[in-house]
C-alpha positions, -999 to 999 in steps of 0.1 A, spaced: -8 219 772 -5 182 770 20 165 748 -10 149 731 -30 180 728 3 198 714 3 175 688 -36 171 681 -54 204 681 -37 222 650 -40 189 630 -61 187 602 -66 159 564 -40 184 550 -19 196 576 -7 164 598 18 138 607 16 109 583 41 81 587 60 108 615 63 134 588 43 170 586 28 171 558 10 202 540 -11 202 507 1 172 503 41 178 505 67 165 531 70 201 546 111 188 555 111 190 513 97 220 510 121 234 536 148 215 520 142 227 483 133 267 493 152 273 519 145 293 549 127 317 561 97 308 538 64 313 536 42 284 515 5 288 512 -21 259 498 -45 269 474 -63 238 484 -71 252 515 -82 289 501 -104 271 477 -118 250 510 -121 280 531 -141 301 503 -165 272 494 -170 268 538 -182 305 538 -197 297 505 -217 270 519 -230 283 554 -243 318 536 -264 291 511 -279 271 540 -286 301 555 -310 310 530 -287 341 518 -284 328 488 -280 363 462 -282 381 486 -244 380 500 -208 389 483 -176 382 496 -146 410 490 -110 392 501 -95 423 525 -59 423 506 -42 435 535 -39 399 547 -23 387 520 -9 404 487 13 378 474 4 385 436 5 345 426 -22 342 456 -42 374 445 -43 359 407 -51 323 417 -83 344 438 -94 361 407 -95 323 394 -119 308 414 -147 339 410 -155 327 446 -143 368 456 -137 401 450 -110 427 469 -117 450 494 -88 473 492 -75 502 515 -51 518 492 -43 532 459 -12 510 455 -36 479 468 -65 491 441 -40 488 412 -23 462 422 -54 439 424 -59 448 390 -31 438 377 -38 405 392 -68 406 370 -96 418 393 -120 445 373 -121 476 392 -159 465 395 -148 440 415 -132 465 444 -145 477 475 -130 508 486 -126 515 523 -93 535 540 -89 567 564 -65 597 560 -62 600 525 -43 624 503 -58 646 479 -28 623 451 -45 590 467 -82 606 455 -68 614 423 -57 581 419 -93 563 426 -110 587 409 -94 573 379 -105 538 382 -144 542 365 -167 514 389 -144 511 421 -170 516 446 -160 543 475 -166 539 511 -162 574 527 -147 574 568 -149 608 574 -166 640 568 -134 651 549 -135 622 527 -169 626 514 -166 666 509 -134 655 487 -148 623 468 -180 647 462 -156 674 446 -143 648 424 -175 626 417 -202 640 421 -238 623 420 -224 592 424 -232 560 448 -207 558 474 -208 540 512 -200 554 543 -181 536 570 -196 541 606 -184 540 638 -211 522 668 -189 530 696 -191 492 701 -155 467 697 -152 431 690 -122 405 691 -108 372 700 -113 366 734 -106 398 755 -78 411 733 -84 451 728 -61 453 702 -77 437 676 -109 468 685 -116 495 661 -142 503 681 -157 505 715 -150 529 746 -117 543 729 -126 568 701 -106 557 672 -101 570 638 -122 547 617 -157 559 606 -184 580 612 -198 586 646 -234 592 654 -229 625 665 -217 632 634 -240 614 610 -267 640 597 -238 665 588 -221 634 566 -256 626 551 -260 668 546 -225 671 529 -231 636 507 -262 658 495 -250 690 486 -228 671 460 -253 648 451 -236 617 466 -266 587 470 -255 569 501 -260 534 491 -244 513 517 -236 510 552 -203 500 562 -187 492 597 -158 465 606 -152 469 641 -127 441 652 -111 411 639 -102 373 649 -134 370 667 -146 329 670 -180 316 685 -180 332 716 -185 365 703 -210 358 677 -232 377 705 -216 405 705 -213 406 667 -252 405 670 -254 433 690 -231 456 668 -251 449 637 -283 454 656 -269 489 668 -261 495 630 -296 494 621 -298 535 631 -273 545 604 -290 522 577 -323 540 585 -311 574 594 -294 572 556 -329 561 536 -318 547 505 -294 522 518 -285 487 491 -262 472 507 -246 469 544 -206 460 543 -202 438 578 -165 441 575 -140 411 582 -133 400 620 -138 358 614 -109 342 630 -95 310 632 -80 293 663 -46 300 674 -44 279 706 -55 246 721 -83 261 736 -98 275 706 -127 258 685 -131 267 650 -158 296 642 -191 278 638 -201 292 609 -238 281 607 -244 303 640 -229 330 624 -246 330 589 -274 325 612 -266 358 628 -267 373 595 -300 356 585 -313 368 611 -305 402 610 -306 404 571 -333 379 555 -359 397 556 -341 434 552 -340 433 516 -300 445 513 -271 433 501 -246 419 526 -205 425 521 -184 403 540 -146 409 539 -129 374 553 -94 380 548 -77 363 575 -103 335 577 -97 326 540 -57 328 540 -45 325 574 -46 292 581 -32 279 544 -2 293 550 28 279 570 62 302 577 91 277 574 122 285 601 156 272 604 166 263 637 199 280 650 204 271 687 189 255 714 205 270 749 191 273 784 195 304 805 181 301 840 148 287 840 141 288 807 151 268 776 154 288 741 149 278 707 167 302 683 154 307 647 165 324 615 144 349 614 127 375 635 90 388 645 97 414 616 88 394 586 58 382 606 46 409 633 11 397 641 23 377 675 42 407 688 22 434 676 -16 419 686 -9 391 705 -21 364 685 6 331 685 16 312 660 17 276 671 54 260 661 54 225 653 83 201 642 87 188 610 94 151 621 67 134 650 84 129 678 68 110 706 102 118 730 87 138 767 78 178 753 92 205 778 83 244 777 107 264 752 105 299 743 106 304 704 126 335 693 140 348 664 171 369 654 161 408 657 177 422 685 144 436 699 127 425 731 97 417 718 111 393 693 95 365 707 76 340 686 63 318 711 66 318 746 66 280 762 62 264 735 53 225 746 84 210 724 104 174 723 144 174 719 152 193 690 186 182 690 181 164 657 160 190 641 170 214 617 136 234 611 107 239 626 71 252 612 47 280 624 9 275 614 -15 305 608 8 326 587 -9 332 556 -21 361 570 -11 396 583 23 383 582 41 390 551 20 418 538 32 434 571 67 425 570 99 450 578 133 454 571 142 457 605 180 451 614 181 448 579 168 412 583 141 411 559 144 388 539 121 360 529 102 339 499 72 330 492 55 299 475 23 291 463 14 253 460 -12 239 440 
């Protein structure tokens, strides 16, 4: 990377250098680190809103008008100001994977009406739990799961998550898959499907939707392969007979490096018009990290700047534990100064203070002198970065902001 690409691809009207300062919804981000302190997480509801009315605005052109819903995957993001100022716009509802994620949606003011149920492995005390929230709607992963939501409610509606044997992800990374060549955990097989329909009978479960999410972060470059998934998915929507509605899952990503172009979203509500417009169903989409990820910046202290060997490191006050996603999936989170600074950039490596190898938040990082910089900024972490935060080395510790 180029100094002036290192400087130009990330920028957007509310996330740029103005005058040689970032700013971020409007705010000096040196303020924001100044007044909150550090490590901090800030997230714009500007941008939310703006992301929602984008997805908003390609279903509509694509002639999917009432014929779409949109269910905000929690897991990204359950900072409760954030969850409530969701609930706000009506743009959403929650997809949820948890009893402790179903109440606490409510209690941001979400209707249990307005949750979509989906998770694996559960307990008979997580059952008991959902079973007590009257208009959650229940998507079913296994065989076990629908014998045990049929004990509980029986002749009800409920979806059942399937598994086409068939991944998809950002570029070539496996690890965002939750399907493909490796048999994982999530859904129902083919193999298996006729017994599920059978066992959703003999209770008299009506299987009402079709649900599969089989990778996330994907961009334009996939859109292909996304095709080919929900073309595949066809056979359980058939197989089952009395199918509303057909949950596509999340998987829309956002770009992380210079190379990246932002998801063209009318070829992918194309996708869906395509393979939906004249179906007569119901299409769920769960955008969480498309709708959070990029309004959220984690602010970092700088603590050292040392070279050792070939390689110049930039120490920070915190570690890949309050913000996993890099070390866990691979998936960087660009570091940017808070003052412009037009001095020659040189590769740095950006890690943190866990003593773990893998505490590394960026590796060559294209950075200018940081001798005279007390913080620095990494973009895309308004999602899967908190909500997956640890308490590693008993390091912790951050806040969170929400900015209006």
């Amino acid at each position: 990377m180029n100094q002036e690409s290192y400087y130009r691809w990330w920028q957007r009207t509310d996330l740029c250098y103005q005058r040689e300062q970032l700013l971020f919804a409007g705010r000096r981000v040196q303020d924001l680190a100044d007044q909150f302190g550090t490590p901090s997480f800030v997230y714009s509801t500007s941008r939310i809103q703006e992301n929602l009315t984008r997805l908003h605005t390609a279903l509509t052109a694509a002639d999917l008008a009432g014929q779409y819903s949109l269910h905000y995957a929690m897991k990204a993001n359950r900072f409760a100001p954030l969850l409530t100022f969701l609930k706000q716009t009506g743009l959403c509802g929650i997809d949820a994977c948890s009893p402790g994620e179903v109440e606490h949606a409510v209690s941001c003011g979400f209707a249990p009406s307005d949750i979509s149920f989906t998770a694996s492995s559960l307990s008979a005390q997580d059952l008991a739990v959902l079973a007590r929230y009257d208009g959650i709607f229940m998507d079913c992963d296994s065989l076990h799961a629908i014998h045990c939501w049929g004990q509980l409610k029986p002749h009800t509606k409920i979806g059942l998550r399937v598994n086409p044997a068939m991944g998809i992800g950002r570029a070539a990374n496996d690890k965002l898959h939750y399907a493909g060549d490796v048999t994982t955990k999530f859904g129902i097989y083919q193999e298996q499907f006729a017994e599920a329909l059978d066992i959703a009978k003999s209770y008299g479960l009506q299987v009402s939707k079709i649900h599969f999410h089989t990778g996330c972060g994907y961009l334009t470059p996939q859109l292909e392969q996304l095709e080919r998934i929900i073309t595949h998915c066809f056979w359980f929507v058939d197989q089952a007979g009395q199918v509303e509605r057909v949950n596509i899952g999340g998987g829309l990503g956002v770009p992380h490096v210079d190379a990246d172009q932002p998801l063209a979203l009318e070829r992918w509500a194309a996708v869906l018009h395509r393979q939906f417009g004249a179906q007569g169903l119901h299409v769920e989409i769960e955008p969480g990290d498309y709708i959070v990820k990029d309004a959220g910046l984690l602010l970092l202290g700088k603590t050292f700047v040392e070279r050792k060997k070939n390689t110049v490191f930039v120490g920070v006050d915190a570690g890949f534990n309050i913000a996993p996603e890099p070390a866990y999936y691979n998936l960087p989170f660009q570091p940017v100064p808070l003052h412009y600074d037009d001095s020659t950039c040189a590769a740095m490596s950006v890690v943190g203070n866990i003593n773990e190898a893998l505490d590394v938040w960026y590796e060559q990082a294209w950075l200018p002198d940081l001798t005279a910089h007390r913080h620095l900024a990494l973009i895309n972490a308004g999602a899967y970065s908190s909500a997956m935060a640890s308490n590693h080395c008993m390091r912790g510790q951050f806040k969170e902001f929400l900015l209006f």
